[in-house]
C-alpha positions as CSV (number, residue, x, y, z in Angstrom):
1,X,-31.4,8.2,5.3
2,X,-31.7,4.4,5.1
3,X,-30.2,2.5,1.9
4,X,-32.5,0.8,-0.4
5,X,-29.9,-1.6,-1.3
6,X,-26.4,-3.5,-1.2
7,X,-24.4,-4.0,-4.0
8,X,-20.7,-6.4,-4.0
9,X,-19.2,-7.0,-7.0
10,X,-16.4,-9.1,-7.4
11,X,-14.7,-11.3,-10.3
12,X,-14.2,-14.8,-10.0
13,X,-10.5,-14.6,-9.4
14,X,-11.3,-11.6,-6.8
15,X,-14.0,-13.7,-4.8
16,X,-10.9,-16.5,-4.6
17,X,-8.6,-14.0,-3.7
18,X,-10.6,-12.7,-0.6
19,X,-11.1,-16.9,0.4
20,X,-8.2,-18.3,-0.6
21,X,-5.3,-16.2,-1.4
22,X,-2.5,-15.4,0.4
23,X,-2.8,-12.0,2.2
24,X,1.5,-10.8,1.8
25,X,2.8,-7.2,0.3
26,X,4.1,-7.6,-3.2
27,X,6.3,-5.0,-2.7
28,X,7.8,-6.1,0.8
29,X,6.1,-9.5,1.7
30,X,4.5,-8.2,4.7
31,X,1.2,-9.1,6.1
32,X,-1.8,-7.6,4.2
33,X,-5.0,-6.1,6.5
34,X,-8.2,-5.6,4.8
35,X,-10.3,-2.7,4.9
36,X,-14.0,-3.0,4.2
37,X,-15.2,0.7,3.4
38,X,-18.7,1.6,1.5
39,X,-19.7,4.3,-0.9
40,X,-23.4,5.2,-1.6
41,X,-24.6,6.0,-5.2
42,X,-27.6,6.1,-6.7
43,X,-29.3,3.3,-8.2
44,X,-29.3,4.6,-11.9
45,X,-25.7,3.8,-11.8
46,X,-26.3,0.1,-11.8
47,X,-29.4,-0.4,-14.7
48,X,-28.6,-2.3,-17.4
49,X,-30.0,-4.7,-19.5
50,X,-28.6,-7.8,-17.6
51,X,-28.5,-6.6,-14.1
52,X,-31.1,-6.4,-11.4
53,X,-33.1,-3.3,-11.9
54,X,-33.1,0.0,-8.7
55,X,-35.3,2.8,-9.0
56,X,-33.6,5.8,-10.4
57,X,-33.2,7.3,-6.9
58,X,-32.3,4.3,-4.8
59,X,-29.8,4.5,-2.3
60,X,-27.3,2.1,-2.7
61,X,-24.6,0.7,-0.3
62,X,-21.3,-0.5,-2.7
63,X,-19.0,-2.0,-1.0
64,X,-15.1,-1.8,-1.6
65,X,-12.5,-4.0,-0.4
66,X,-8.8,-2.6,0.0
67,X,-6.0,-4.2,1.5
68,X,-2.9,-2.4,3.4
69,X,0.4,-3.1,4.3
70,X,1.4,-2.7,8.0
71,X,5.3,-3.1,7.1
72,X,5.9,-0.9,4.4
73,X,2.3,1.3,4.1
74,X,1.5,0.3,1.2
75,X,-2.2,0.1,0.1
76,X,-3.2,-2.1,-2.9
77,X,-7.2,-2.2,-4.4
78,X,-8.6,-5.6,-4.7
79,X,-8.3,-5.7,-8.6
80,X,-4.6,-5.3,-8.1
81,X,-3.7,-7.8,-5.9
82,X,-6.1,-10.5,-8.3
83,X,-4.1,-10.0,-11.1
């Protein structure tokens, strides 16, 4: 089945992250690779008073950015490595 929509959501510091940051390991200082992976939910997940609004039983397309390190195989979320 198709997707209704795409969703991204990112903070401010995680949108300069992904542009700007520098992509090393914490733990090691190794080079970071970043993995674009996708769940689908439903649409109801995402209503709320200040969002855009998806029929109950949309299909949605969320996007999820982790990074992992080739050195020391590590893997580190996006909100982690903002901070």
């Amino acid at each position: 089945m198709k997707h209704q929509a795409i969703r991204y959501d990112f903070t401010i510091r995680e949108l300069c992250y992904i542009l700007f940051g520098t992509k090393k390991c914490p733990k090691c200082g190794g080079t970071l690779k970043k993995e674009k992976s996708y769940e689908t939910r439903r649409g109801s997940e995402f209503n709320s008073k200040r969002g855009t609004f998806l029929a109950q039983n949309a299909r949605v397309k969320y996007y999820v950015y982790t990074y992992y390190c080739q050195k020391c195989n590590s893997q580190f979320s996006l909100q982690e490595l903002a901070k």
